[in-house]
VOTOR-104418 format. One record per atom (N, C-alpha, C, CB): z, y, x; residue number from 1; atom name; residue in three letters. Coordinates in nm, 3 decimals, padded with zeros to 5 digits. Glycine has a CB too. Example, Ala and Ser with C-alpha at 12.3 -4.5 7.8 and 13.67 -1.06 7.14 Angstrom:
% VOTOR-104418
pz/py/px/i/at/aa
00.780/-00.569/01.319/1/N/ALA;
00.780/-00.450/01.230/1/CA/ALA;
00.780/-00.330/01.320/1/C/ALA;
00.905/-00.447/01.131/1/CB/ALA;
00.708/-00.225/01.285/2/N/SER;
00.714/-00.106/01.367/2/CA/SER;
00.787/00.003/01.290/2/C/SER;
00.572/-00.060/01.408/2/CB/SER;
***
This chain:
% VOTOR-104418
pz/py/px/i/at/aa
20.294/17.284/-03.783/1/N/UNK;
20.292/17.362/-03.659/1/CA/UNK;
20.150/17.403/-03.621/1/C/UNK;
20.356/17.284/-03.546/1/CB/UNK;
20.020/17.304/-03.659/2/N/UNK;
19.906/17.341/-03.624/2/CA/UNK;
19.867/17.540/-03.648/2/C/UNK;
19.816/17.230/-03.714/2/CB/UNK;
19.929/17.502/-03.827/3/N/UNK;
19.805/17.633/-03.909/3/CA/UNK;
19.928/17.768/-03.811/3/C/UNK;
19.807/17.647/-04.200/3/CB/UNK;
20.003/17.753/-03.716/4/N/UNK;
20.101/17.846/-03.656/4/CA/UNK;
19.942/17.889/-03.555/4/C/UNK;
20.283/17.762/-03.564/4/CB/UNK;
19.867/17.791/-03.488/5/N/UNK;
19.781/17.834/-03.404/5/CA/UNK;
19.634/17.869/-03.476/5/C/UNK;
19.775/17.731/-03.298/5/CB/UNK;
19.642/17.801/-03.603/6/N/UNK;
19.444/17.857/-03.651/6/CA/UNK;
19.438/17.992/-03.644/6/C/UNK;
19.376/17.825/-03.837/6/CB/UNK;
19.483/18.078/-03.671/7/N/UNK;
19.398/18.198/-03.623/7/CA/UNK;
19.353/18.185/-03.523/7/C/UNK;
19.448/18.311/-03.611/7/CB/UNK;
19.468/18.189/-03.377/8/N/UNK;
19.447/18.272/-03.258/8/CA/UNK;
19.282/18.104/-03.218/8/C/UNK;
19.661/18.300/-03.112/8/CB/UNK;
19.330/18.015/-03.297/9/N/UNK;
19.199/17.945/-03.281/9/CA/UNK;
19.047/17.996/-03.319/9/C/UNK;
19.217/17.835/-03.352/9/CB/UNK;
19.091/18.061/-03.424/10/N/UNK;
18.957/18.068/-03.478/10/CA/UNK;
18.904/18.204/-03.389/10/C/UNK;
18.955/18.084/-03.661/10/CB/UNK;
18.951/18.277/-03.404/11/N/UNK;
18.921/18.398/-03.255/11/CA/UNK;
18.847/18.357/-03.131/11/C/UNK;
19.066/18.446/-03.177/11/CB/UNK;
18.954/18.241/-03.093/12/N/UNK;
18.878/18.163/-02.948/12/CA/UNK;
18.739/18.152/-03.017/12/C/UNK;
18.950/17.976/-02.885/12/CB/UNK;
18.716/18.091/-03.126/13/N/UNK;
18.582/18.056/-03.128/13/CA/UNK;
18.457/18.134/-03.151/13/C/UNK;
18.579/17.976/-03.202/13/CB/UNK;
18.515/18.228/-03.231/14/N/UNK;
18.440/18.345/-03.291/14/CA/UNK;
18.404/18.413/-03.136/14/C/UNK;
18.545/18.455/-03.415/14/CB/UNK;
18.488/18.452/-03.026/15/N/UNK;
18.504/18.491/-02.917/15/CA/UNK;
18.354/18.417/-02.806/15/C/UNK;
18.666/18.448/-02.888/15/CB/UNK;
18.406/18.279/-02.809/16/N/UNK;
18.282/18.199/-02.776/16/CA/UNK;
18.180/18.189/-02.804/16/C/UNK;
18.282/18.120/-02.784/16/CB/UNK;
18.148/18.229/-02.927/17/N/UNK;
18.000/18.247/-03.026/17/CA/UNK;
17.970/18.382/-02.975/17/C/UNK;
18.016/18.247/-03.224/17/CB/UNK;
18.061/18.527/-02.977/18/N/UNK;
18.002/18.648/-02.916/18/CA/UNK;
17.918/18.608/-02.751/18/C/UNK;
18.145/18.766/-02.898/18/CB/UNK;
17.977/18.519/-02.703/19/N/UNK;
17.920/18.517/-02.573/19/CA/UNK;
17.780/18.433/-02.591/19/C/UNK;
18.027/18.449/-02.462/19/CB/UNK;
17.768/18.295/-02.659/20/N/UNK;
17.672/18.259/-02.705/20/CA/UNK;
17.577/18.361/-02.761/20/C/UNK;
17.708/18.177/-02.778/20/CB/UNK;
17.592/18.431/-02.852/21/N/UNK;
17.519/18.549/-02.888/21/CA/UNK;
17.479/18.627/-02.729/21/C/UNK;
17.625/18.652/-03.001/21/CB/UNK;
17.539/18.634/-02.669/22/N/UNK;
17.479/18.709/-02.530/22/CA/UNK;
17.341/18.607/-02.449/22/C/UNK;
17.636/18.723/-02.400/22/CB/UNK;
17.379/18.481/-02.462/23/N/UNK;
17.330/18.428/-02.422/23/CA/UNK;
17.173/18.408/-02.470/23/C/UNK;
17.406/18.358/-02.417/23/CB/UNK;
17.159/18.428/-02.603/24/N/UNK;
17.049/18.417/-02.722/24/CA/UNK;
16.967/18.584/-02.664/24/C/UNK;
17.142/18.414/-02.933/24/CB/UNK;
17.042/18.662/-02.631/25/N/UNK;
17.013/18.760/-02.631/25/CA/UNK;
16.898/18.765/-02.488/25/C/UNK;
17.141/18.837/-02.642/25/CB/UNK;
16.982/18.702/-02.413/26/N/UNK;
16.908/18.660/-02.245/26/CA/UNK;
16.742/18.574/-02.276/26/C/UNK;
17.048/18.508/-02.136/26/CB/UNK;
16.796/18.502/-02.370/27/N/UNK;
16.657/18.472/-02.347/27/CA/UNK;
16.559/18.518/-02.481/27/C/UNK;
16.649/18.308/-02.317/27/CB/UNK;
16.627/18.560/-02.559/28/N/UNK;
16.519/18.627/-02.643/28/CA/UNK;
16.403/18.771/-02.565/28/C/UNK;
16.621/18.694/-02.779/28/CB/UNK;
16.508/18.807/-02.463/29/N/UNK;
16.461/18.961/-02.341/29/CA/UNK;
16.376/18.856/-02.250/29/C/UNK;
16.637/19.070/-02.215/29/CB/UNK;
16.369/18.701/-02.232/30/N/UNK;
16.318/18.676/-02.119/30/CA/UNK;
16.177/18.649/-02.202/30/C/UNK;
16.396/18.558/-02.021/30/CB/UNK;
16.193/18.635/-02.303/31/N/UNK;
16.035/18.577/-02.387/31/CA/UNK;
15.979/18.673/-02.433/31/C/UNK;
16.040/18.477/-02.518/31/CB/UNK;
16.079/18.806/-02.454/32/N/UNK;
15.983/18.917/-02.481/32/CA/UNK;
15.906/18.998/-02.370/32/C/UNK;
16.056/19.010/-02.551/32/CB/UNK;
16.005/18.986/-02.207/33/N/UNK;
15.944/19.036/-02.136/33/CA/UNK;
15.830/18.921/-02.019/33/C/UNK;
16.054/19.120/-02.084/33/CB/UNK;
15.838/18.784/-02.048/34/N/UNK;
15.760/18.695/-02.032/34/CA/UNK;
15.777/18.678/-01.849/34/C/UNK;
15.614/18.737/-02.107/34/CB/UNK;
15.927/18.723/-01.765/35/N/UNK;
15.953/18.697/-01.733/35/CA/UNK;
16.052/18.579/-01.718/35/C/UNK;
15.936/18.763/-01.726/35/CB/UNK;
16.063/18.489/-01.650/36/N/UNK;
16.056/18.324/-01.622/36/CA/UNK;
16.166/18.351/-01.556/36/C/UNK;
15.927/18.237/-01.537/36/CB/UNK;
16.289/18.231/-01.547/37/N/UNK;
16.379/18.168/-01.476/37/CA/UNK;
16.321/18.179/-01.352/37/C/UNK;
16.412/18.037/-01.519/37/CB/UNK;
16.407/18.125/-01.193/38/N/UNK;
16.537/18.222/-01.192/38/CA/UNK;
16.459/18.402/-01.158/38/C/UNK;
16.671/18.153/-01.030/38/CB/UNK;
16.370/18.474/-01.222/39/N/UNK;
16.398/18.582/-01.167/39/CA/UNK;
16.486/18.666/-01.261/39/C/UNK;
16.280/18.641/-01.125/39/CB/UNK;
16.545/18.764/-01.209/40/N/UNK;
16.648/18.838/-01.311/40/CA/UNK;
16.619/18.991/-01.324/40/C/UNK;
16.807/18.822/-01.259/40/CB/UNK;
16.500/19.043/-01.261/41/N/UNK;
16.497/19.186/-01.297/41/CA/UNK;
16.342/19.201/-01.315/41/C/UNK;
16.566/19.292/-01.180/41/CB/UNK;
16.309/19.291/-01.371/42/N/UNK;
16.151/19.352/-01.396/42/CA/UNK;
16.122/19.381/-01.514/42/C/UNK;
16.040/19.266/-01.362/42/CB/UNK;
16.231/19.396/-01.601/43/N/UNK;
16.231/19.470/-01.734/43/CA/UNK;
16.376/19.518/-01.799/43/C/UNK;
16.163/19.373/-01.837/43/CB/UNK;
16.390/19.626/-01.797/44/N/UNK;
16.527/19.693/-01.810/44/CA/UNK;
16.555/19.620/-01.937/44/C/UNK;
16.535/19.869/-01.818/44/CB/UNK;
16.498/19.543/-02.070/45/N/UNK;
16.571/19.470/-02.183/45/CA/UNK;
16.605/19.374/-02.120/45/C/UNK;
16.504/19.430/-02.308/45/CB/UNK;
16.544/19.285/-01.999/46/N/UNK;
16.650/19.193/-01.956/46/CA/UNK;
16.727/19.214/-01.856/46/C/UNK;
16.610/19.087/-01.931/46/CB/UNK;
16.722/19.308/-01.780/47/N/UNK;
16.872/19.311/-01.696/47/CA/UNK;
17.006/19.373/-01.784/47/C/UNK;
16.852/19.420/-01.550/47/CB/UNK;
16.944/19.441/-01.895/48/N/UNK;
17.038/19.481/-01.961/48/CA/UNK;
17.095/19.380/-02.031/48/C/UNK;
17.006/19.575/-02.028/48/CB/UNK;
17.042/19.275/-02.089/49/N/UNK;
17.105/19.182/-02.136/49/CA/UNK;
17.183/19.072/-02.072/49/C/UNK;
17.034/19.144/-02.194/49/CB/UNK;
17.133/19.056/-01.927/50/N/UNK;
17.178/18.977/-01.890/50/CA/UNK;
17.319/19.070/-01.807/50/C/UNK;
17.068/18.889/-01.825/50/CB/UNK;
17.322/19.202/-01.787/51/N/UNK;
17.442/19.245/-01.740/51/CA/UNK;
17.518/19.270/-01.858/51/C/UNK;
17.433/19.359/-01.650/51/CB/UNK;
17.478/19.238/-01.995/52/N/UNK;
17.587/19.232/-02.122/52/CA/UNK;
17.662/19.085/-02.082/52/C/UNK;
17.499/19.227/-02.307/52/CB/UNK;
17.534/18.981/-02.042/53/N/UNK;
17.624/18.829/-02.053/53/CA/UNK;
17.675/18.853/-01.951/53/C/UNK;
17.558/18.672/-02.057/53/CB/UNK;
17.653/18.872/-01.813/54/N/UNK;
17.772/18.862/-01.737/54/CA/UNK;
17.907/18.958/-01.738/54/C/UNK;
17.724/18.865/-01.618/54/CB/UNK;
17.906/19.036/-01.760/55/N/UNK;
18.050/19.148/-01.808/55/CA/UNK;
18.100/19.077/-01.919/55/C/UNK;
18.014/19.329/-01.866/55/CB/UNK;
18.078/19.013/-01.991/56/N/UNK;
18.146/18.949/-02.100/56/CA/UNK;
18.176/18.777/-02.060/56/C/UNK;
18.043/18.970/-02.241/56/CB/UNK;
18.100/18.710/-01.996/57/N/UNK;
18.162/18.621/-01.888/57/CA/UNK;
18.270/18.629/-01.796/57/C/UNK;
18.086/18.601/-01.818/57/CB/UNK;
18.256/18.745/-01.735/58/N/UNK;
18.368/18.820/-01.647/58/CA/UNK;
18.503/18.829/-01.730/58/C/UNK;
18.319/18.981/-01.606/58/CB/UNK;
18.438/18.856/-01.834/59/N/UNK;
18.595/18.936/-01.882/59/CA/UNK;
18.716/18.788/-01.948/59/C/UNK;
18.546/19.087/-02.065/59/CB/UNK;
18.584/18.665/-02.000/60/N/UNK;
18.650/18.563/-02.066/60/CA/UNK;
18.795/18.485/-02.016/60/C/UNK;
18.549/18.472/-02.076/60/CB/UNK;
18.758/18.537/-01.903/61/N/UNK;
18.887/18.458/-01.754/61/CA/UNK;
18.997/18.540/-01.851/61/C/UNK;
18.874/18.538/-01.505/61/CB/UNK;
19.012/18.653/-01.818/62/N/UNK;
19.132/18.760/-01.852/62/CA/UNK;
19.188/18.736/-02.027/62/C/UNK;
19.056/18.944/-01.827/62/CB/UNK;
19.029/18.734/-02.111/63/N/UNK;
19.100/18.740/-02.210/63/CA/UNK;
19.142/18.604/-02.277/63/C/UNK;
19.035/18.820/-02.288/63/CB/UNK;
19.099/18.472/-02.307/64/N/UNK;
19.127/18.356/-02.333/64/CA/UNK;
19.258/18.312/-02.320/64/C/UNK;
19.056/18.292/-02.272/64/CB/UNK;
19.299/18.333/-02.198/65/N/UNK;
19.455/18.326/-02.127/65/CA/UNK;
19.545/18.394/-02.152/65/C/UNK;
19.467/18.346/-02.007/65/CB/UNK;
19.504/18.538/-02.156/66/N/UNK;
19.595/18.659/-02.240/66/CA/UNK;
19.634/18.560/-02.417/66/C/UNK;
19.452/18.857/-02.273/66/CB/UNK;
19.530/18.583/-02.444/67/N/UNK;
19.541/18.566/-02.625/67/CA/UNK;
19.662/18.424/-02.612/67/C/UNK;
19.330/18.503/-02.731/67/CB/UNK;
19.595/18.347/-02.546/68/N/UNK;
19.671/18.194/-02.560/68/CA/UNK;
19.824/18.237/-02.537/68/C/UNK;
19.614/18.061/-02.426/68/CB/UNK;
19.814/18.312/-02.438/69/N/UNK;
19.982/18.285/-02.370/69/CA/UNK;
20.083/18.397/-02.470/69/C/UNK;
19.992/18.347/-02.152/69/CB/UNK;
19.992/18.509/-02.468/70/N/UNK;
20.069/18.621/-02.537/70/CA/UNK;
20.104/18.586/-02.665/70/C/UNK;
19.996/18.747/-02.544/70/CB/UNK;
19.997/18.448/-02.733/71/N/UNK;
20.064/18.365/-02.890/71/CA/UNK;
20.162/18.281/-02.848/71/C/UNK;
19.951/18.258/-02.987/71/CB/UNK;
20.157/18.226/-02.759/72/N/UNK;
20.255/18.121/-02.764/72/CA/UNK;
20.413/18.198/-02.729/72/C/UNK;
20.206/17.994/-02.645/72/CB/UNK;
20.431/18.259/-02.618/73/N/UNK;
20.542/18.359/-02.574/73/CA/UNK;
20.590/18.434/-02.724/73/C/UNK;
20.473/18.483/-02.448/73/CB/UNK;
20.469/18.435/-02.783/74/N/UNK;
20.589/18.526/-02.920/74/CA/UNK;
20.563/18.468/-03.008/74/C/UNK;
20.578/18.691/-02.977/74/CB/UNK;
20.528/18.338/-03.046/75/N/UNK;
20.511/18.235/-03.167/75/CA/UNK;
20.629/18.261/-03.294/75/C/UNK;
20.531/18.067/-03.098/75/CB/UNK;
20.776/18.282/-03.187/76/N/UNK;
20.897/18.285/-03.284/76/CA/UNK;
20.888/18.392/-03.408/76/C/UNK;
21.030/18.322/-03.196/76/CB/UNK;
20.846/18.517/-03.345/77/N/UNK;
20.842/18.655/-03.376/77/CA/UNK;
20.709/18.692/-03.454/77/C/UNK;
20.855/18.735/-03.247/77/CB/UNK;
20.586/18.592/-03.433/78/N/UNK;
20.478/18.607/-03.503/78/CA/UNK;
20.436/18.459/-03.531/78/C/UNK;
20.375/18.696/-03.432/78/CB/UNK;
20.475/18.404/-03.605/79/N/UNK;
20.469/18.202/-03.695/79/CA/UNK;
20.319/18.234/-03.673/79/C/UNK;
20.539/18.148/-03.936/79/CB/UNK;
20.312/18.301/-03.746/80/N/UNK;
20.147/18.259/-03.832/80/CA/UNK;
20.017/18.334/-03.675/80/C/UNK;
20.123/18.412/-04.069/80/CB/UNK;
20.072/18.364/-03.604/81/N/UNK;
19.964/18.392/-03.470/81/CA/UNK;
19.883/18.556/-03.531/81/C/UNK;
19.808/18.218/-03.451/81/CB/UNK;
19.896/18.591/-03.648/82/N/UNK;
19.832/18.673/-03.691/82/CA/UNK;
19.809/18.797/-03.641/82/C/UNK;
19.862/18.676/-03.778/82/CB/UNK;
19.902/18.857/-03.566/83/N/UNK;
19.893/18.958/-03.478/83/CA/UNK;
19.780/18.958/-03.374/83/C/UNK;
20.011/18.963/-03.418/83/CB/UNK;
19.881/18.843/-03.313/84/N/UNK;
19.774/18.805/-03.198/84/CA/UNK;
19.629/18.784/-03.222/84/C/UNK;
19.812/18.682/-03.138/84/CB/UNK;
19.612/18.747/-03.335/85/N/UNK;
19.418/18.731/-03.360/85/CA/UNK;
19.384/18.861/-03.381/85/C/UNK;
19.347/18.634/-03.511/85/CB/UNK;
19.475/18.962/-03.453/86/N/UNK;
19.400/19.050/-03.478/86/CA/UNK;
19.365/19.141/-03.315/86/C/UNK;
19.474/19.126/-03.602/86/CB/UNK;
19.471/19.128/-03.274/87/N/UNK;
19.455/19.177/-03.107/87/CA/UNK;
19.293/19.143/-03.084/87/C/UNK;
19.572/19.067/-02.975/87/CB/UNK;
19.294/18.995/-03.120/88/N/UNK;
19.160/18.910/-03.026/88/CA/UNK;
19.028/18.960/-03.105/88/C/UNK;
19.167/18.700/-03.035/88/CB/UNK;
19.055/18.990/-03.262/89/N/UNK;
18.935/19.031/-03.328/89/CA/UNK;
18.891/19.202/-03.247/89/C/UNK;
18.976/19.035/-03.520/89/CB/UNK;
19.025/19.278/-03.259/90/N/UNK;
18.981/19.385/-03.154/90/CA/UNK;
18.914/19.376/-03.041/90/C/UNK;
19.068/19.439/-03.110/90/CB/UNK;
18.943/19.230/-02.959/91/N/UNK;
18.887/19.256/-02.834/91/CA/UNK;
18.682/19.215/-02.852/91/C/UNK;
18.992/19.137/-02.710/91/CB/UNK;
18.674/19.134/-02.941/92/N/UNK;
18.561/19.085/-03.053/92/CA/UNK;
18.482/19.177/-03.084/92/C/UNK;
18.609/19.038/-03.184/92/CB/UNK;
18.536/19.304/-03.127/93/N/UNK;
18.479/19.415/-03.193/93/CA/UNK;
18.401/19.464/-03.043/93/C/UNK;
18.604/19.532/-03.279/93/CB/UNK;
18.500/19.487/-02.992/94/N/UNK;
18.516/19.588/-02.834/94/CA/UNK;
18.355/19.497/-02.783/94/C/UNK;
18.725/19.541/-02.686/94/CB/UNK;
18.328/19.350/-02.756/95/N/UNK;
18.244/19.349/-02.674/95/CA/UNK;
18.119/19.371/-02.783/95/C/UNK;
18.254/19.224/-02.581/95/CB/UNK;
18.109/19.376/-02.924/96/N/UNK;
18.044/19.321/-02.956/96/CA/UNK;
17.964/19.492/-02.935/96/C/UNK;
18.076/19.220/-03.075/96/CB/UNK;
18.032/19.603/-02.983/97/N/UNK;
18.024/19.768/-02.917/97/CA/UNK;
17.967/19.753/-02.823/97/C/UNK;
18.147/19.852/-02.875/97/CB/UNK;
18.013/19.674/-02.698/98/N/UNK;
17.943/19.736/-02.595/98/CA/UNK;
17.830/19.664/-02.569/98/C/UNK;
18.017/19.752/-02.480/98/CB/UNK;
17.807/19.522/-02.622/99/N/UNK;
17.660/19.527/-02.614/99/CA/UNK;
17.565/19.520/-02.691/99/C/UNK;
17.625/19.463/-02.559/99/CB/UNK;
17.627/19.607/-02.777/100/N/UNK;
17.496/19.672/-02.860/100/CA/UNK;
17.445/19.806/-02.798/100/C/UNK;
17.538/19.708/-03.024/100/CB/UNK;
17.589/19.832/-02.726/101/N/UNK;
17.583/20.025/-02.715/101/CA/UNK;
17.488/19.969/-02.534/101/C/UNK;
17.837/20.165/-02.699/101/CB/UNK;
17.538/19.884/-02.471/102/N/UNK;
17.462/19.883/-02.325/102/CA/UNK;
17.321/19.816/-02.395/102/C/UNK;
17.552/19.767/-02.177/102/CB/UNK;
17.257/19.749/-02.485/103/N/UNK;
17.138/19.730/-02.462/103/CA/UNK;
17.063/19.829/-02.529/103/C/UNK;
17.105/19.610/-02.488/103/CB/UNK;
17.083/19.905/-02.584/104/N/UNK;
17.038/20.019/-02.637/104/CA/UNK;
17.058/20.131/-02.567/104/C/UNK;
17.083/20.036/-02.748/104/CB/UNK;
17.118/20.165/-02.472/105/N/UNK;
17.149/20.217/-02.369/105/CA/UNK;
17.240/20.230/-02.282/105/C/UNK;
17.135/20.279/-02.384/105/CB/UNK;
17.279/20.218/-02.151/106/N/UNK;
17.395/20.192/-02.069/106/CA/UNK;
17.513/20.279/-02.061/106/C/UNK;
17.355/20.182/-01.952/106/CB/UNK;
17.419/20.406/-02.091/107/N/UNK;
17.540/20.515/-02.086/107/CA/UNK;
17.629/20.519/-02.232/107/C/UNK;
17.469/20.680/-02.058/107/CB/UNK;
17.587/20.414/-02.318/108/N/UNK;
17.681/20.404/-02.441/108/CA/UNK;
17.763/20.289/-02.471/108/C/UNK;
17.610/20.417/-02.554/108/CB/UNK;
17.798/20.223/-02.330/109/N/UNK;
17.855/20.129/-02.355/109/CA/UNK;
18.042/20.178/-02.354/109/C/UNK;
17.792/20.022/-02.251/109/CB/UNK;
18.060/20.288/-02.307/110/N/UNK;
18.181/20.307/-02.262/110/CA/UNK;
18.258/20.282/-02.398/110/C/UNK;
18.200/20.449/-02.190/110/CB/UNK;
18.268/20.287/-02.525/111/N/UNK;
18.337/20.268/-02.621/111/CA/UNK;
18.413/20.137/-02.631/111/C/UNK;
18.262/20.290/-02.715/111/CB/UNK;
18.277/20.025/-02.594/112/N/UNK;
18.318/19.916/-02.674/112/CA/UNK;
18.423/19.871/-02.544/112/C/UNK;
18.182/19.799/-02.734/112/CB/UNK;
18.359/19.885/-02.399/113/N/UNK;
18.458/19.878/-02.275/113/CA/UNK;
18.592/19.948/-02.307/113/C/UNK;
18.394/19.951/-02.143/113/CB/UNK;
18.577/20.071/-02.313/114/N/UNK;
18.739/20.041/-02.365/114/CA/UNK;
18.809/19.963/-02.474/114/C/UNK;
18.789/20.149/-02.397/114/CB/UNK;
18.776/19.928/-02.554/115/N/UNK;
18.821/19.894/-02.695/115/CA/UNK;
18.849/19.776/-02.620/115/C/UNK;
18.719/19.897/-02.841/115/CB/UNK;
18.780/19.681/-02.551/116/N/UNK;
18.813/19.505/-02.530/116/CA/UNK;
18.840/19.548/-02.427/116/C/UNK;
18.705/19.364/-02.539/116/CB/UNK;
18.876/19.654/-02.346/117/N/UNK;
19.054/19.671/-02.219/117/CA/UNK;
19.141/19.670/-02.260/117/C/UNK;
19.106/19.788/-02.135/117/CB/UNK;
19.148/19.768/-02.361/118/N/UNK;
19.287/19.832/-02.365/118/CA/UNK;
19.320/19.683/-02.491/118/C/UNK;
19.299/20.050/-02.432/118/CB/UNK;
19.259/19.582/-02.515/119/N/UNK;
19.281/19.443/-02.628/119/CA/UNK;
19.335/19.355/-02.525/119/C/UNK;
19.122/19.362/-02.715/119/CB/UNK;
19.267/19.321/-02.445/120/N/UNK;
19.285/19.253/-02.283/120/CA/UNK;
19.394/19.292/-02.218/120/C/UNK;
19.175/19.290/-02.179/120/CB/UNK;
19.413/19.419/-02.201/121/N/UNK;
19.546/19.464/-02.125/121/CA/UNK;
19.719/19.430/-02.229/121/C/UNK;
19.516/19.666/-02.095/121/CB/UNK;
19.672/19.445/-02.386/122/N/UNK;
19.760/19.442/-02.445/122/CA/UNK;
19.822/19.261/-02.473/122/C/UNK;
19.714/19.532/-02.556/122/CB/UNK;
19.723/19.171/-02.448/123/N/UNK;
19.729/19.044/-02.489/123/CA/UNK;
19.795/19.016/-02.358/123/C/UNK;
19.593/18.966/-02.536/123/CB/UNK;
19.787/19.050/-02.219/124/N/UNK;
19.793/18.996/-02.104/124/CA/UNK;
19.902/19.081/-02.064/124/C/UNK;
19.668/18.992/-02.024/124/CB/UNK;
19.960/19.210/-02.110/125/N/UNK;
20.094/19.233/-02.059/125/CA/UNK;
20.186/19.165/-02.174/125/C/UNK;
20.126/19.400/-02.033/125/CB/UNK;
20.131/19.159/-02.300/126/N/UNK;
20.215/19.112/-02.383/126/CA/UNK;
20.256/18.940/-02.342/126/C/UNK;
20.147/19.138/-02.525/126/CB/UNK;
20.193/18.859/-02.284/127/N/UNK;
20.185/18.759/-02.199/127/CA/UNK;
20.301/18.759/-02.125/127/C/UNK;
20.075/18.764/-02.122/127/CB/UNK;
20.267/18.867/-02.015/128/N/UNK;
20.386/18.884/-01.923/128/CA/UNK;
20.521/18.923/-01.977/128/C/UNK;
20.354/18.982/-01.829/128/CB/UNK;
20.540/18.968/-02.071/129/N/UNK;
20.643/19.037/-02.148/129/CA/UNK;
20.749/18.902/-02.165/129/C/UNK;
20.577/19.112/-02.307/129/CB/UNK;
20.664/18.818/-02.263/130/N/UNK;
20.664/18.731/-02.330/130/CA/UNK;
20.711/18.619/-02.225/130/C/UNK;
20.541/18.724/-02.400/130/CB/UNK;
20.692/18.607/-02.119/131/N/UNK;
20.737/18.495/-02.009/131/CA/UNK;
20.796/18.536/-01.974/131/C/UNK;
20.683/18.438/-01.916/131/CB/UNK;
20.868/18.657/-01.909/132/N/UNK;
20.989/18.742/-01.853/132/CA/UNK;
21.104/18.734/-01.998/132/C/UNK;
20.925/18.935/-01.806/132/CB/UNK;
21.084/18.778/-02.064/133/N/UNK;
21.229/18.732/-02.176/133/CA/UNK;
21.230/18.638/-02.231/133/C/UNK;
21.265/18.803/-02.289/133/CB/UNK;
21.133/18.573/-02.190/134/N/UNK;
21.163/18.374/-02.211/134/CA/UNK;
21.299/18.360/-02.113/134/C/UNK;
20.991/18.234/-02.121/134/CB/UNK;
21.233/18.437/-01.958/135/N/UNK;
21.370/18.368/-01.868/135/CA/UNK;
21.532/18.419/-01.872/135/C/UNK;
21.335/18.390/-01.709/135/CB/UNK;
21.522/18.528/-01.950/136/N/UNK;
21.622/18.600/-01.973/136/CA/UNK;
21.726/18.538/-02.090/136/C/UNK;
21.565/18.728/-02.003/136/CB/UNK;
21.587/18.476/-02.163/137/N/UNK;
21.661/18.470/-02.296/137/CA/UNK;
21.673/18.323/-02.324/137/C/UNK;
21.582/18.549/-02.419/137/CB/UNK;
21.753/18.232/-02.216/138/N/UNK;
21.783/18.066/-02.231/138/CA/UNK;
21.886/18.100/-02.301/138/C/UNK;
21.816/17.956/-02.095/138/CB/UNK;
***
């Protein structure tokens, strides 16, 4: 029953490492711009980085919970979770787009933002889907 969840596991983690990577990113901008803890603005490479880590912090609430629930609700219909990771590798791709595309410039982040919505929206209605014909279907 485990290898039913290693994908949508290994996603979580790969998922967690993109944000770690944000985090590397925060302070690699704080040593290049030799601005110091706690201030957070006075060089557009670090507010940009640090508004990559928080939008991708933001978003972890929505997507973690989506992926989890939307695997488990259709476990029957997908054994091996494989769908569902690939959902999560989309949403993976999506942030990893937008913060490359926002620290290189802001007005190019809109790609990867959509790509890890419309991944997010699909894991988290598929969620809801997935708990509504649970109750239907005793």
């Amino acid at each position: 029953m485990m290898q039913a969840h290693a994908y949508v596991a290994i996603v979580t983690v790969v998922a967690l490492l993109v944000y770690l990577w944000t985090v590397i990113v925060v302070g690699a901008a704080r040593r290049a711009s030799g601005i110091k803890a706690p201030a957070m603005t006075g060089d557009p490479r670090l507010e940009r980085a640090l508004r990559v880590q928080a939008n991708t912090l933001e978003w972890l609430p929505m997507f973690l919970p989506g992926l989890w629930l939307c695997h488990l609700f259709w476990l029957a219909q997908d054994q091996s979770g494989v769908i569902t990771a690939a959902i999560g590798l989309v949403w993976i791709v999506g942030r990893i787009f937008y913060g490359l595309g926002y620290m290189a410039d802001p007005s190019k982040r809109e790609l990867g933002f959509v790509i890890q919505f419309l991944a997010s929206m699909a894991l988290v209605l598929g969620a809801l889907a997935g708990a509504v014909m649970a109750l239907w279907v005793r």
